[in-house]
N, C-alpha and C positions, 0 to 999 in steps of 0.2 A: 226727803225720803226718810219712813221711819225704817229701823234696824233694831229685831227684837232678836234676845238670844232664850232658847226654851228648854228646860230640863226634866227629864224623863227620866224613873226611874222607881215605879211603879208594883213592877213584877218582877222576871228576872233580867228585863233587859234596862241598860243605861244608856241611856243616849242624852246628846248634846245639838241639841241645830239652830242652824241663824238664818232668818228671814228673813228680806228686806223688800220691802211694796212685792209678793208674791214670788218672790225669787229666791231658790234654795241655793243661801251659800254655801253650806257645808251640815253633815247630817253624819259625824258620826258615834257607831252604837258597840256597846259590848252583851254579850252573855253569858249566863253563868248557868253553865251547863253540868247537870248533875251524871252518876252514874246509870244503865239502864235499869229500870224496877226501882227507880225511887225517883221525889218529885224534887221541890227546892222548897226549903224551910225560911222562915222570914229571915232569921237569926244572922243565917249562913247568907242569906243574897243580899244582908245589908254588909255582910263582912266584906262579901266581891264588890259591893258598888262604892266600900268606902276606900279600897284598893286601887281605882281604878278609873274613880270620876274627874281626879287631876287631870292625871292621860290624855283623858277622855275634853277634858275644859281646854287644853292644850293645841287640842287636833284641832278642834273647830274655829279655833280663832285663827290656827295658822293656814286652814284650806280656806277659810275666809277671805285670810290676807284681811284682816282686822284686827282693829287694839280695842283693849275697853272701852279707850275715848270714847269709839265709833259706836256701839251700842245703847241702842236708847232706852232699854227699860230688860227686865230681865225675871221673865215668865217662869213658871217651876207648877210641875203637878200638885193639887194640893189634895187628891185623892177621884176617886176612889181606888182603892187597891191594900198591899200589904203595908202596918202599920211601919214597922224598920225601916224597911227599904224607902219610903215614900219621906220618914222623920229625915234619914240620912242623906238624901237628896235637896230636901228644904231647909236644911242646916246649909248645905254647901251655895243654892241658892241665895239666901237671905244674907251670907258674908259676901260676897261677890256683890250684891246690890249695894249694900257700906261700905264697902271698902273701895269701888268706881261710882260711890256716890249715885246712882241711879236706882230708879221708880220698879219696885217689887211687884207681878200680880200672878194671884194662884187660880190657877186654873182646871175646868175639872176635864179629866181625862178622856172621860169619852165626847166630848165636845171636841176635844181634840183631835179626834181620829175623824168624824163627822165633817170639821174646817178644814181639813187637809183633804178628807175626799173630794172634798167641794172645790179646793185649788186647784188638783191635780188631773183633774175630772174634766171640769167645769160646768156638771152639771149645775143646771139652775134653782127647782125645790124637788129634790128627786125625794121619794120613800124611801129610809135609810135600815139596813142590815146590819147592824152592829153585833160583830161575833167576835170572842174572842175565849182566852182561858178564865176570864171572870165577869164576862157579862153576855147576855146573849139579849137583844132588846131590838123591836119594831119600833122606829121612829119620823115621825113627818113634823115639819114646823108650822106652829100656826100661832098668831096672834103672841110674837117676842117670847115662845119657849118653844123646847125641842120637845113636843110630844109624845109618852111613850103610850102604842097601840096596844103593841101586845110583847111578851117577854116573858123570862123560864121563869116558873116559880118554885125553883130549887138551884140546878145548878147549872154552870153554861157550859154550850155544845160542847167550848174548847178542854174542857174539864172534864167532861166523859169521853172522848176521844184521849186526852193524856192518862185517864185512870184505866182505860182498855191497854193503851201501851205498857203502861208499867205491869200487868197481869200479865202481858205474853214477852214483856223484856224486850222491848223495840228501844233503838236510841234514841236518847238524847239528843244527839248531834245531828242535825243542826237543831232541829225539833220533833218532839214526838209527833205533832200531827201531819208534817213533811212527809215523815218516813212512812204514816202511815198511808197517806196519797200513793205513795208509790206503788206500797203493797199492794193495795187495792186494787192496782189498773191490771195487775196478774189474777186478782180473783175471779171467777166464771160463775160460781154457782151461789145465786141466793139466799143465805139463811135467814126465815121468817124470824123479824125482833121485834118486843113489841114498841108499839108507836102509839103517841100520844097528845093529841093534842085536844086540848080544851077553850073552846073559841077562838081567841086573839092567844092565848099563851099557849108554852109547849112545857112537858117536864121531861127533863133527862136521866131522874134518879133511877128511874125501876127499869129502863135499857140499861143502864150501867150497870147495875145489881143485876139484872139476868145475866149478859153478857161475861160478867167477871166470875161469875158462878158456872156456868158452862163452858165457858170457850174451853180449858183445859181438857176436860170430859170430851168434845165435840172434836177436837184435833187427836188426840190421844185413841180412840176409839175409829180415827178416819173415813168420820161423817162429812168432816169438811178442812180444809187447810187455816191456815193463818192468815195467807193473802183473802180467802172466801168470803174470812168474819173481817176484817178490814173493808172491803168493797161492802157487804151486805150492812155494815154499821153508817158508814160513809151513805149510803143508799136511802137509807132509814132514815137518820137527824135529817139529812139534807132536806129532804121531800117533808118532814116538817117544817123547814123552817120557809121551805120556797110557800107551800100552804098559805103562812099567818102572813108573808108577805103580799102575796097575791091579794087576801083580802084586805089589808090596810089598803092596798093600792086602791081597791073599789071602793072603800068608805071615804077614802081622801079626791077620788077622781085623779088621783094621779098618770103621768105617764114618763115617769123615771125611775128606775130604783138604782140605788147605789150602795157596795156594799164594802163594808168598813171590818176593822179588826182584824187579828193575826189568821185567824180562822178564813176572813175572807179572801186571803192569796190561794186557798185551795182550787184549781179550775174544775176538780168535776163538780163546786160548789156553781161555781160560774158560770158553767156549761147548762147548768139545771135550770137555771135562774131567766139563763138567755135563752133557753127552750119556754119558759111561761113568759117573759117577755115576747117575744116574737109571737106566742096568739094572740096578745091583748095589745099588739103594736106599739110597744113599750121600749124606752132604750135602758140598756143597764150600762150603770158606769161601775167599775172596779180598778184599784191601783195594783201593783207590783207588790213582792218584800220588801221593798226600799220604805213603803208609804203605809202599808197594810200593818204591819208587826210595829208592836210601839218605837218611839222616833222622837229626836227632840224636836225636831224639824213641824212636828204635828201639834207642841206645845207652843214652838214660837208662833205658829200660824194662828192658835186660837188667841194666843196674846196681841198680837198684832192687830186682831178684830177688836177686842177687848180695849187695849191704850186708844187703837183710833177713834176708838167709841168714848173715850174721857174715862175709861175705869184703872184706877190701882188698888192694893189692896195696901192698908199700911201694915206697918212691922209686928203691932201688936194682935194685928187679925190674922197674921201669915201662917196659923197653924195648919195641919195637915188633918183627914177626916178619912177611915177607911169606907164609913158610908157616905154617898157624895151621887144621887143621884141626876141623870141628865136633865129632869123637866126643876129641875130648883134651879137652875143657871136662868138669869132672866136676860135675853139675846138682845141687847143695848144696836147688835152694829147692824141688823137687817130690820126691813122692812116689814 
């Protein structure tokens, strides 16, 4: 049995999980949650995760019921994401691997969320949605890489949905795009945004920029409420991103989609998704917050594929990389 342990800590969340042949022994995560109308600066979420990843190293070994001994290699994000948070994660990584004498390997993130869909899932080669606050990407596997179709070529959905919240002062807690789901499901009335999509890719700056430019004008003047522009924003990315999915699914002949990232625990995302799935007889797989929202549990998983596949990374390559795209991982463990 191998036993990998994976660390995350990326964005604002820290998490710690252990994996052993497909089996979560323990997953867990912190977050550093700022005030409402502001975001998290790198500076400040490596301060929290350098606070709190002992903790955090603690918990998962003891809901393991595991010692160092027991772990056989020891996974850590090597990017993409914020440079601080990611160095100060890989710092604590790389002493832990010398100090129980065990095999180092960096892994890239969103491969991570993609291995874990696939565990929790089980789907088999489903079309993958990966959304989240820093990436938004259409991906399907062919030929030992993760293919990207189509993807924002600005900024990601989960990033114009968090800069809509901080413009109308929604919390924080647990997440801004949470709180805005909820919003939404009280909104009734429509407001036309614009929407954009250009072939296989989407872009979300110039709905953000209208949105943050109006919303205040358009509730103050009681054109439309707060929950209206939530539901109506929600409505809008959504039905882009089902779009570019739809058609990767055609190009690849697929009949699965599965959908990844913190963004993807949304249901009226998944609701939408399983309404174009069900005309083209398609199954969608989607996880929970436990597996959706980053997760160490998601790093040990792509590590686990990685070691059984013969890859480490050694000490002197262990650096961290804020750009770190999914189609440069070359997929050693599948077919």
């Amino acid at each position: 049995m191998t036993i990998v342990i994976g660390f995350e800590g990326s964005a604002n969340k820290i998490g710690i999980g252990i994996i052993r042949d497909g089996e979560v022994l323990s997953n867990p995560r912190r977050t550093y949650i700022t005030p409402p109308g502001q975001g998290f600066l790198p500076s400040d979420t490596a301060r929290h995760h350098r606070a709190v990843i002992l903790t955090v190293l603690k918990e998962a070994l003891e809901q393991a019921g595991l010692k160092p001994a027991d772990i056989d290699c020891v996974a850590f994000t090597k990017g993409p994401g914020m440079g601080s948070p990611l160095v100060t994660v890989a710092l604590v990584a790389r002493t832990v691997a010398q100090l129980w004498e065990k095999p180092l390997l960096g892994v890239n993130h969103c491969i991570g969320h993609i291995e874990m869909g696939r565990l929790i899932t089980q789907a088999d080669n489903p079309t993958v949605l990966y959304v989240s606050g820093g990436n938004t990407q259409v991906i399907a596997y062919s030929e030992r890489r993760y293919r990207i179709f189509g993807e924002t070529i600005d900024i990601a959905v989960g990033n114009c949905l968090d800069r809509f919240a901080r413009v109308i002062k929604i919390s924080n807690d647990p997440s801004p795009g949470y709180n805005i789901e909820q919003m939404a499901k009280k909104g009734s009335q429509y407001v036309e945004l614009p929407y954009t999509v250009k072939g296989m890719d989407v872009s979300f700056s110039g709905i953000t920029s209208y949105i943050e430019e109006a919303a205040h004008k358009m509730i103050s003047s009681g054109q439309c409420s707060a929950e209206d522009l939530c539901f109506s924003l929600q409505e809008t990315v959504f039905s882009m991103l089902v779009e570019i999915t739809e058609r990767a699914m055609a190009h690849c002949g697929s009949g699965e989609v599965l959908i990844v990232g913190g963004v993807g625990c949304n249901l009226r995302l998944q609701e939408m998704m399983g309404v174009m799935c069900k005309e083209r007889n398609a199954k969608l797989f989607a996880t929970d917050e436990r597996f959706c929202i980053d997760n160490g549990a998601m790093i040990a998983q792509a590590g686990w594929e990685m070691f059984r596949s013969g890859q480490v990374t050694e000490l002197e390559d262990s650096w961290i990389t804020q750009r770190y795209r999914t189609d440069e991982v070359e997929v050693t463990w599948r077919d």
